[in-house]
N, C-alpha and C positions, 0 to 999 in steps of 0.2 A: 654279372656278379656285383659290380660298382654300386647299381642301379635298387638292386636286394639290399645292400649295406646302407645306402640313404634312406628307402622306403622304410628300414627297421629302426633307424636313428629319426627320421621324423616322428613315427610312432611312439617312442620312449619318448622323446622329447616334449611333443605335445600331452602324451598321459602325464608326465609330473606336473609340467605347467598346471595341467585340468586339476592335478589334487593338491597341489601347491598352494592353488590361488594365493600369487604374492600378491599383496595388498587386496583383495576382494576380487581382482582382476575376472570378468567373467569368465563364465568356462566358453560360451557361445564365439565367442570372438578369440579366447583361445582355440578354440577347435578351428576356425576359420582360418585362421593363422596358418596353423598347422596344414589344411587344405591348400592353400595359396601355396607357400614350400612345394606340397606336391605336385602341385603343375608346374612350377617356373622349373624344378627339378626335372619333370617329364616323369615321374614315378607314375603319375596320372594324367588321361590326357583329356581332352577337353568334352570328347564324346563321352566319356565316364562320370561327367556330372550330371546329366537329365538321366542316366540310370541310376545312379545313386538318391535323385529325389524322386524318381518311382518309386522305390523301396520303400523309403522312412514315412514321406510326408502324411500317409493315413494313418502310421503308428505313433508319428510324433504331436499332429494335431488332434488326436483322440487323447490321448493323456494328455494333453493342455487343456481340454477340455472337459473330461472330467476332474481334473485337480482346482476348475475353476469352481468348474460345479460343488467340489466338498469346501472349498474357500468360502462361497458367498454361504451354504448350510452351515459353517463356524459360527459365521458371524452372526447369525440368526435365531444360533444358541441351540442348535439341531445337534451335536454329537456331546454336548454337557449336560443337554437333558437325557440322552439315550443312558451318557452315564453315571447319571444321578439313581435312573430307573432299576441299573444294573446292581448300585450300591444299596439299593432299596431291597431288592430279591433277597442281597445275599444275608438279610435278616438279623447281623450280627453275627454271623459266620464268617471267620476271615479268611477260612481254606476259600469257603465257596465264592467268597466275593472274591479271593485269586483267580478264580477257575472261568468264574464269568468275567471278569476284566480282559482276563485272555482269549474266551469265548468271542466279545465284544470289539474286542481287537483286530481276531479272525474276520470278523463278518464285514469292517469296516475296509478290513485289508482286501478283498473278495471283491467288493460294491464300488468304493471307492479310491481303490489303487492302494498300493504299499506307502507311498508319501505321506497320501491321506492320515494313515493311519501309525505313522509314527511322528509327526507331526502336528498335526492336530490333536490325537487322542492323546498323547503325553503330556501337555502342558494343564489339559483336565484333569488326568491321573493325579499330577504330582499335586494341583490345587485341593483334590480332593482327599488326600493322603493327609498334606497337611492340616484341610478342616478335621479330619479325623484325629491329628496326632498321633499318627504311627510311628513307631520308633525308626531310627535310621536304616538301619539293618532293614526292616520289613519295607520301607518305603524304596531303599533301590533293588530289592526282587523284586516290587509292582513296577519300577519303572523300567527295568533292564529286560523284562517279561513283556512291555508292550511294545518295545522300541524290536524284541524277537518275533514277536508274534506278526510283526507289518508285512515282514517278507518270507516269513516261513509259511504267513498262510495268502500270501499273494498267487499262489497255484490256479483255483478252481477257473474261472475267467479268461478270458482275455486280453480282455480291460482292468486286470487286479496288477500289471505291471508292466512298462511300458518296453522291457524287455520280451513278454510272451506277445504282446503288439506285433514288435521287430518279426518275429519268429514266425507269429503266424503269418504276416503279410510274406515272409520271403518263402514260405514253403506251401501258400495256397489253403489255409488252413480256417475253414466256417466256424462261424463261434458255437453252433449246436456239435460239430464234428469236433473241435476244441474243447466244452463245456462236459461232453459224453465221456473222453481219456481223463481229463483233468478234476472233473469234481470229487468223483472217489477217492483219488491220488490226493488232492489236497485236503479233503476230509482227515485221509491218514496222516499226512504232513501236522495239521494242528493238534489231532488226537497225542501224536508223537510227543510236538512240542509241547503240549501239556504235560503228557510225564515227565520228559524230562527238568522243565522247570520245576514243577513239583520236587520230584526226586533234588534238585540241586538246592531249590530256597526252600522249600516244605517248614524246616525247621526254624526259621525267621518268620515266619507268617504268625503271629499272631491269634490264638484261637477268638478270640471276640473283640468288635470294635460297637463305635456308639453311633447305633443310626442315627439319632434323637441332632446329631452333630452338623449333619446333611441338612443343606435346602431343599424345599420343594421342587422338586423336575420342572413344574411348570412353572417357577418364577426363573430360570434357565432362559425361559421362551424370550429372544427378545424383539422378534419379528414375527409375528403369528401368519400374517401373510405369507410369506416365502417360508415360512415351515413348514404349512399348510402343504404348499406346492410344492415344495420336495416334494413330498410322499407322493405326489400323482407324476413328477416330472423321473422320480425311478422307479416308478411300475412300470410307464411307458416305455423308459432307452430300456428295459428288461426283455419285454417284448417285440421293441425295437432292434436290440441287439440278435436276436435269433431270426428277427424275419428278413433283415437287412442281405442278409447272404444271399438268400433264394432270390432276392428280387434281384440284386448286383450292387446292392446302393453301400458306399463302404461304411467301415462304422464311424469316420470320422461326421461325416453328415450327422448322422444318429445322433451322437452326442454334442456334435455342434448346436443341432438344434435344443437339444435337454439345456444345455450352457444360456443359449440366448433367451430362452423363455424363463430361465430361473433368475437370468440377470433383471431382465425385464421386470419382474414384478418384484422384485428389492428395488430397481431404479423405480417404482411405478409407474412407470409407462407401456403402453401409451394413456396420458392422463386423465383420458374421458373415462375409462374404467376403472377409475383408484379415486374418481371424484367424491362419490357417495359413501366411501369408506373416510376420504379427507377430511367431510364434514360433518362426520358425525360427533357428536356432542361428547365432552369428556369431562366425570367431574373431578374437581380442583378443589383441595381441602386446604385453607390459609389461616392459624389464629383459630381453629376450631369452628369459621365459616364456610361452609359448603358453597362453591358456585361451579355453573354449569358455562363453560367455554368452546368453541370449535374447537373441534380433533386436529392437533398437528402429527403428534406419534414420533416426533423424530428430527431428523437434523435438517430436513427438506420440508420448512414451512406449510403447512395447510397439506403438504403431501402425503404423512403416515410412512415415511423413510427414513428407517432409522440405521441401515446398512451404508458404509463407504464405500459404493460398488463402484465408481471409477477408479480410486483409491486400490481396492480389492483385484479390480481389474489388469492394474499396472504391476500389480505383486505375482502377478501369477506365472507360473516358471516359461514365459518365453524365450529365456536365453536356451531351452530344451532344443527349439528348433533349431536355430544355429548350430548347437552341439552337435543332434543328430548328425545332421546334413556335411558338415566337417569332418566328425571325430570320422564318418562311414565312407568318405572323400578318400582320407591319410587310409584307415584297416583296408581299402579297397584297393590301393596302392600295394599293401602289402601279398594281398592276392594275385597282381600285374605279375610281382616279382616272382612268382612262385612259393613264397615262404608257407601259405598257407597248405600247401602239397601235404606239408612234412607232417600235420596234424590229423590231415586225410590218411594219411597210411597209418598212424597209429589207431586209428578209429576202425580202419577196414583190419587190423586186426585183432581189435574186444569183436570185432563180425563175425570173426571167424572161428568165436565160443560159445554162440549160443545170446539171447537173448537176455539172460540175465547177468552175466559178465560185461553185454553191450550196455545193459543201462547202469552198472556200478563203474568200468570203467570209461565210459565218457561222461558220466556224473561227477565224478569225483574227479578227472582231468582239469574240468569245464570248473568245477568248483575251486580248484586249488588256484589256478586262472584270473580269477575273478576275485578272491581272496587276495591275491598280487599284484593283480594292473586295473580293477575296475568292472564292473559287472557288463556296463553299456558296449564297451570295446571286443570283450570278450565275447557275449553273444554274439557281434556282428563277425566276429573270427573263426567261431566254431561252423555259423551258421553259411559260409563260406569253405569251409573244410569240407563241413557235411553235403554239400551239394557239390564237391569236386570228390567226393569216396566212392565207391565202387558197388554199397551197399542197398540191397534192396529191398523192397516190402516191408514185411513186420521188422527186421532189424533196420532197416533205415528211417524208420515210424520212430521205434526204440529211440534211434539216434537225437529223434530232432527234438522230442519228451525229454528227455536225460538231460539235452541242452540249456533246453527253460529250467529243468527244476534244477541243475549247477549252480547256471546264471542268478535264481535266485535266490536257493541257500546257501552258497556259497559267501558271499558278500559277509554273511553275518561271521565267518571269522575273525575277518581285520576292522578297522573301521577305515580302512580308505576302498573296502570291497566296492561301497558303492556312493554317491554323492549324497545320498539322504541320510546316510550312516555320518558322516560328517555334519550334516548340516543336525541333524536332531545332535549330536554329543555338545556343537555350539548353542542349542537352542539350551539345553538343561544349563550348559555355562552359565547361561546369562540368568537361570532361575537359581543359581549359587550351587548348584550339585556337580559335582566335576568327577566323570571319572577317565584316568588316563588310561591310554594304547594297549601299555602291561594288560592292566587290568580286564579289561576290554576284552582283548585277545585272551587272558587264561579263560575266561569264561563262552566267551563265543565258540572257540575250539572244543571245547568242551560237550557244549548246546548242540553244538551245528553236526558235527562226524556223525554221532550215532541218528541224530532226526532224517541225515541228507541219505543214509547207508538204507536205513527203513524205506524211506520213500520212495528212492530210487528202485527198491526190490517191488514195493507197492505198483510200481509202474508195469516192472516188467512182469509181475503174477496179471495184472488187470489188463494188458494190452494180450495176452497171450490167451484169456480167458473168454476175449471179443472177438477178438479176430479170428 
């Protein structure tokens, strides 16, 4: 019992610290923190660490590696152009250019993880709101609508959140076998969240804006190299991701590789193949004189490099690993103790109603959860419950779906739901737009209840419809 009471006071302890960050303090070396506690306490013992990095390390080094992947396409000017092209469709139509900004959100949250795309595509959004001149009112429905859309439409994939990562590695789950439950479900998940945005800003949208306001898509481009090569480096981890399973090869590999080949040709190396591109001739207009110079391109002399990729490299969320590996040290602790039991028997009995009771009430459990102590914690808590419950087949299938789509809708009630939810409300800080907690929360609670109630039902009609 002593041993239960620590294992749950290390857990609280380290989760504030992780959403606290006094002073910047990382979350990685908080989580470790927190880990150490649990072994010198014995909540944890020493054989429970090479299981613990069984676990995480193909979920945690896949999302570092794709988030590095949509870092160096940023910088390349690859998701400013997609959304220049989006604001070009929408023809001077402000519903529709809402509809595709959300659309475009979707697709980025799916491809390149929920961070991806409330982090990178908001700082876009909001530059692009302002070349427009949107009114207030109409500019934070675009912006509160993409910062939604990162994790409502992180569903389809495996790779769209580093939480369905966790989930599928702990429960054995192929990305085709993963992609075949969850596409549909996340389909309905964004179709959702579009009504309901609509329905909530509808009336702040603006019926017409001035294309004429917009840059050209392609002056966006600022690496035509490495934009290039996106596009063939995620066709590839596409069908790398689905063949990787049959063969055995995990998806971290898959995407590690997409990582090093996209960094490679923004570093342009190796240099014998970026030679002929170095010197090619560029002309240089001075005073109204035209002259012809070697091609430099960029901030790597005679290289045609115009990306920060070491720079870019250093930014990229490795304190993740750390975290994993920690924060799932201490939640694993709390499984030693038993505490996780208690969640397994409430689970075995939404079992014991049927399949669509199983997926509203461990959705909405999982979500209220995740809403309170953090999205990362709480999947490894449920996903630990789930696998100590008594449930089987289609309802413990039920289970581990409900899981991922909690863990991920859920977050968007509070903003300490999940770390990105934090870090995007300091990102807009810093663009002058502040909206506080209050705020936040009326509207997320709002967004989220009915999108996560849908989805959850979407689950359980499509899993019952397959199997």
């Amino acid at each position: 019992m002593v041993l239960a009471v620590v294992a749950a006071v290390i857990f609280v302890a380290t989760l504030v610290v992780v959403i606290w960050q006094p002073k910047g303090f990382p979350i990685g070396y908080t989580a470790l923190i927190g880990a150490v506690v649990a072994l010198v306490t014995m909540v944890v013992g020493l054989g429970d660490v090479p299981t613990v990095v069984g676990i995480v390390w193909n979920a945690t080094l896949t999302f570092v590696a794709v988030v590095l992947i949509s870092l160096i396409l940023d910088e390349a000017g690859f998701f400013e152009w997609a959304a220049l092209h989006v604001a070009k469709w929408g023809r001077g139509n402000g519903r529709l250019l809402f509809v595709l900004i959300v659309g475009l959100g979707g697709v980025i949250a799916a491809v390149f993880a929920n961070d991806g795309a409330a982090l990178i595509l908001t700082p876009i959004v909001v530059g692009m709101l302002r070349a427009l001149n949107m009114p207030a009112k109409a500019a934070l429905g675009f912006i509160l609508a993409t910062g939604f859309i990162a994790d409502t439409g992180s569903l389809p994939l495996v790779v769209s959140n580093l939480v369905n990562i966790v989930s599928a590695d702990y429960f054995g789950l192929g990305f085709a076998e993963y992609a075949a439950v969850m596409v549909p479900v996340g389909i309905v998940s964004v179709l959702a969240s579009l009504g309901m945005l609509l329905a909530y800003f509808g009336r702040s949208i603006p019926k017409r804006y001035d294309v004429l306001a917009l840059r050209r898509p392609t002056a966006a481009v600022k690496d035509r190299a490495t934009f290039r090569a996106g596009w063939v480096v995620l066709a590839v981890l596409l069908v790398g991701y689905f063949a990787a399973d049959p063969l055995g090869v995990p998806l971290a590999a898959v995407a590690g590789v997409g990582a090093v080949v996209i960094v490679l040709v923004a570093a342009r190396q190796p240099a014998f193949l970026f030679a002929r591109q170095a010197a090619s001739p560029v002309l240089v207009t001075t005073g109204g004189t035209a002259t012809v110079t070697a091609g430099s391109g960029g901030t790597g002399v005679g290289s045609g490099r115009v990306i920060p990729v070491w720079k870019t490299i250093r930014e990229a969320p490795w304190q993740i690993v750390l975290f994993s590996i920690g924060m799932y040290l201490v939640v694993y602790g709390l499984q030693n103790q038993g505490l996780t039991d208690y969640l397994a028997r409430l689970f075995d009995v939404f079992g014991d109603h049927g399949v669509l009771v199983t997926a509203l009430g461990v959705g909405f459990v999982i979500a209220i959860l995740a809403s309170l102590m953090n999205n990362m914690p709480t999947v490894l808590i449920a996903a630990l419950a789930i696998g100590g419950a008594g449930a089987t087949g289609l309802t413990h299938e039920v289970m581990i779906y409900a899981n991922i789509i909690g863990s991920d809708l859920g977050p968007k009630i509070t903003p300490i739901g999940s770390l990105a939810t934090l870090l995007w409300l300091h990102v807009l800080d810093r663009k002058g737009i502040h909206i506080g907690w209050g705020q936040y929360f009326r509207t997320g609670i709002v967004l989220t209840v009915p999108v996560l109630a849908i989805t959850l039902a979407a689950l359980a009609g499509w899993l019952t419809l397959i199997r």
